[in-house]
C-alpha positions as CSV (number, residue, x, y, z in Angstrom):
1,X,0.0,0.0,0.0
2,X,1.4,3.5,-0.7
3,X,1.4,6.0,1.2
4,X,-0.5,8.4,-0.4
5,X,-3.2,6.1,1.9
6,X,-1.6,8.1,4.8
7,X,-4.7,11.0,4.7
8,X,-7.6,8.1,4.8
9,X,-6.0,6.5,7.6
10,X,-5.4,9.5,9.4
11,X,-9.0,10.9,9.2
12,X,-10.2,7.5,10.1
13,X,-7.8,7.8,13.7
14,X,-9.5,11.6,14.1
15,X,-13.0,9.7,13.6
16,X,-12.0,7.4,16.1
17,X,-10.6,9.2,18.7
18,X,-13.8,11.9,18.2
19,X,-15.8,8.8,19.0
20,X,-13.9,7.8,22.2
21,X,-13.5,4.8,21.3
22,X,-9.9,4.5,23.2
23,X,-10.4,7.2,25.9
24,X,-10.6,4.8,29.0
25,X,-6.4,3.5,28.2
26,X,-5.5,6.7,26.7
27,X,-3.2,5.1,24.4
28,X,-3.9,3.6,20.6
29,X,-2.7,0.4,19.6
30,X,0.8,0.2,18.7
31,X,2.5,1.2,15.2
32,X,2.6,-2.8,14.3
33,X,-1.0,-3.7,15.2
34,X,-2.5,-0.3,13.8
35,X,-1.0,-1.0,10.5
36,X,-2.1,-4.4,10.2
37,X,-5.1,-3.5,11.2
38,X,-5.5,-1.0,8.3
39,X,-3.9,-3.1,6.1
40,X,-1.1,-0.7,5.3
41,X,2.6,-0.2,5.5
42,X,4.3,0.5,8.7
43,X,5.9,3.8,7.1
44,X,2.1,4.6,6.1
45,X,0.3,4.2,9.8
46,X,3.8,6.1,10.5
47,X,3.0,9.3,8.8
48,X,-0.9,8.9,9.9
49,X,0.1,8.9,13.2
50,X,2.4,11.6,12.6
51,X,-0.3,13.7,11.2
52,X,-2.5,14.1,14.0
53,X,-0.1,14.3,16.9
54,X,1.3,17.8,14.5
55,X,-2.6,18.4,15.3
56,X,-2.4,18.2,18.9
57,X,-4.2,14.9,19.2
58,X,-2.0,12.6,20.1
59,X,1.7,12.9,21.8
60,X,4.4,10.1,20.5
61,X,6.6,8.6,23.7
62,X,9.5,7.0,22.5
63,X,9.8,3.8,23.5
64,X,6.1,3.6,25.3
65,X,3.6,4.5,22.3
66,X,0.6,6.9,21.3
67,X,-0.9,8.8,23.5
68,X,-4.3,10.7,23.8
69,X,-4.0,14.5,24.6
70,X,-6.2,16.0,26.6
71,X,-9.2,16.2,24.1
72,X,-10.4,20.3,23.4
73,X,-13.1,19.0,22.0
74,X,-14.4,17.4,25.2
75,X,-13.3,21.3,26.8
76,X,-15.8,22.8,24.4
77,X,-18.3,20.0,24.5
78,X,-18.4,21.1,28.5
79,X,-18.0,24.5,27.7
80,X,-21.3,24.8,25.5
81,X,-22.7,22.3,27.8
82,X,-22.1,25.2,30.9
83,X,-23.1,28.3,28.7
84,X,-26.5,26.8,28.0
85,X,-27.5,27.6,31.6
86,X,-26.3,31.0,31.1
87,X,-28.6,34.2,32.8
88,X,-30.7,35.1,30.2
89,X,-29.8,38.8,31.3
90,X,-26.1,38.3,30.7
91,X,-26.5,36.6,27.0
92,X,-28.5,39.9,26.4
93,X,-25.8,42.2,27.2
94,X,-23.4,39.6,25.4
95,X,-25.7,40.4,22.3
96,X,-25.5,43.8,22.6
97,X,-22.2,43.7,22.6
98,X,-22.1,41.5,19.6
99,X,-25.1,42.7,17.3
100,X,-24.5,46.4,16.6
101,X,-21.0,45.5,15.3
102,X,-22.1,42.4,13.5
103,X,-25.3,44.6,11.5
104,X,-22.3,47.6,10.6
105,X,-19.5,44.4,9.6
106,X,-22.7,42.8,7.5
107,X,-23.3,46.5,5.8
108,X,-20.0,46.7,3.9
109,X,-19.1,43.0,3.4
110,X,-22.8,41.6,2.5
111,X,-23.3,40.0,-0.6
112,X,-26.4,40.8,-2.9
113,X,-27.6,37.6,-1.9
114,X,-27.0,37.9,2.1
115,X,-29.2,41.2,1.6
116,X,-31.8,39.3,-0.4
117,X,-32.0,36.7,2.2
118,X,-32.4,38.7,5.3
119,X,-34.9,41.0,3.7
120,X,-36.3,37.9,2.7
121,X,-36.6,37.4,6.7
122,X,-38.2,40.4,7.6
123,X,-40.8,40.0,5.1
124,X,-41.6,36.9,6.1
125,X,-41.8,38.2,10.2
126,X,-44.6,40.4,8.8
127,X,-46.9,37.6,7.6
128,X,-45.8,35.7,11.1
129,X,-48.6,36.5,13.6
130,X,-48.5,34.1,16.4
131,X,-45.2,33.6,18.6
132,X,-43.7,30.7,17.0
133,X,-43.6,31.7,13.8
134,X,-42.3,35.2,14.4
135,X,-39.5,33.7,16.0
136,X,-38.6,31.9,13.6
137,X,-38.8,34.3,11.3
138,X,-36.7,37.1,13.9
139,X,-34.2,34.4,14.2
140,X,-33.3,33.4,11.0
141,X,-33.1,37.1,9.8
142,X,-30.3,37.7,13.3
143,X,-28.4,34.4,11.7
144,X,-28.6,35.9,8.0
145,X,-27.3,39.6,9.4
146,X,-24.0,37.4,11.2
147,X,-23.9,35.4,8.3
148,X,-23.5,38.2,6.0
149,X,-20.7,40.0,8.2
150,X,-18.5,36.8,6.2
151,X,-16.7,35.8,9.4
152,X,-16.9,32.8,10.2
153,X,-16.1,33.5,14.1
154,X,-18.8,35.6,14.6
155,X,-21.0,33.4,12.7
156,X,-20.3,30.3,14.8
157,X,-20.3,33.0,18.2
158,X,-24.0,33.3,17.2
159,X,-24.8,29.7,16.3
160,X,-23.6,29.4,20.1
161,X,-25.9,32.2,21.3
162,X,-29.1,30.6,19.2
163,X,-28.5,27.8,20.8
164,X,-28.8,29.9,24.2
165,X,-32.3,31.3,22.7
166,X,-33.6,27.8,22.0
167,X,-33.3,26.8,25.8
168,X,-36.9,26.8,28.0
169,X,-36.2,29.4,30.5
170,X,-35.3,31.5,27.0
171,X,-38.6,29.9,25.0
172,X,-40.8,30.7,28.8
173,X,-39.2,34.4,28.8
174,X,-40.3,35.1,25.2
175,X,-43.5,33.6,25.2
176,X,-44.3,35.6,28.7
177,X,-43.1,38.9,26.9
178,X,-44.9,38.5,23.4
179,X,-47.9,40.7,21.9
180,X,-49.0,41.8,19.2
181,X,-47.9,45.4,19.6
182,X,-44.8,44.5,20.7
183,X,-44.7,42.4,17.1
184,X,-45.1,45.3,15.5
185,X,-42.4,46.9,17.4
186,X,-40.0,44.3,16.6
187,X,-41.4,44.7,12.5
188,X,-40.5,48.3,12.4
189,X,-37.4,48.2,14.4
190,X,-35.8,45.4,12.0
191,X,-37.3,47.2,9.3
192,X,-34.8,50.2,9.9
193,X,-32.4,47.4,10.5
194,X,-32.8,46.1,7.4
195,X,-32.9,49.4,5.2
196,X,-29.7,50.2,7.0
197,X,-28.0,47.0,5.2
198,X,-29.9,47.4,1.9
199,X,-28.2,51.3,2.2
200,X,-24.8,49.8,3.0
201,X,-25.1,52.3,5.9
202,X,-22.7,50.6,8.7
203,X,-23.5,53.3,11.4
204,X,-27.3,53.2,10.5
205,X,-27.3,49.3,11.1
206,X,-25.2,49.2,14.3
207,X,-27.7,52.2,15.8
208,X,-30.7,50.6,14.7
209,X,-29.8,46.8,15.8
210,X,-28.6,48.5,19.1
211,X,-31.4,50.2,19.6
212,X,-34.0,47.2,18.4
213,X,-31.9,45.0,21.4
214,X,-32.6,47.5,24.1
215,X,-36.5,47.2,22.9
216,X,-35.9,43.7,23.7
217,X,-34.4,43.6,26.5
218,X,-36.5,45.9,28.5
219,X,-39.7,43.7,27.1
220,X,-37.9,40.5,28.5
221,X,-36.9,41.5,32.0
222,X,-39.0,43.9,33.0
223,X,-40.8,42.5,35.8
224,X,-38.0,40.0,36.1
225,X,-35.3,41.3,37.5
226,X,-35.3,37.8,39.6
227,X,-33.1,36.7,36.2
């Protein structure tokens, strides 16, 4: 076998250690057994093996064998699995934080399409009526305003805030806080979000979004300052 193999093998050890499958002895089988196993030259597992500890996944003893590094997937996994239980009051200021810069980035680096899409979002909120449909719709045009910033940190930052939002204490807030003039509220505050992008007017997005998140959070927590 050549070793132009070396790739597939290697992304078969990633899929194996992402599964756990050798996190109780810490330690993969030995060059000799792992090659035979795979069916492929020692110099082959070799250079595998060599490609994911150069991606911190693994650490090579001399003389003892393959180790398991501590895992920073299993950090973030415990991570996300603390920031879900977040106070609702802190993700808000997170987002305000966030949001106004992420609506001014989307203004000048937005494609024709981003814009399409998140106008696409508000004009959809306007036919949305009752809670869950609106939220939908306010959430997907948020995503499409990050989304159209083109950076993917701050994208995947708000694919970890959403997440936050899709939690019951979050779903129990908003349902507790919605009404139909509030709706319309949100409607023509993400309308002069939205005219802001469609402008290319950074400033004008950033103001509006900040000011359409201080709407929301006085709606949310007014009444619960027990958050």
């Amino acid at each position: 076998m050549s070793r132009a193999l070396a790739p597939q093998v290697a992304q078969s050890l990633r899929t194996r250690i992402d599964s756990g499958e050798w996190n109780e002895s810490r330690r993969l089988p030995n060059e000799r057994n792992l090659a035979a196993e795979y069916k492929v030259a020692r110099n082959t597992m070799r250079s595998a093996i060599k490609t994911i500890a150069s991606e911190g996944l693994v650490s090579r003893k001399v003389g003892r064998g393959t180790f398991l590094r501590h895992s920073t997937r299993i950090e973030l996994t415990g991570l996300l699995q603390e920031l879900t239980g977040v106070s609702p009051i802190d993700m808000m200021a997170v987002r305000q934080i966030l949001e106004p810069r992420a609506a001014a980035m989307a203004a000048i680096n937005a494609s024709a399409s981003d814009l399409r899409d998140v106008a696409g979002s508000h004009a959809a909120s306007l036919e949305a009526f009752d809670i869950e449909a609106f939220e939908h719709c306010d959430a997907e045009l948020h995503q499409g305003i990050f989304a159209a910033t083109r950076n993917e940190l701050l994208t995947r930052l708000h694919a970890i805030l959403r997440l936050i939002r899709n939690q019951e204490l979050w779903r129990d807030i908003k349902r507790r806080s919605f009404s139909p003039q509030r709706r319309l509220v949100y409607c023509r505050e993400h309308k002069a979000i939205v005219d802001a992008l469609l402008r290319r007017d950074a400033a004008a997005a950033a103001s509006a979004m900040r000011a359409h998140l201080e709407t929301v959070s006085s709606n949310l927590f007014v009444g619960n300052s027990s958050l």
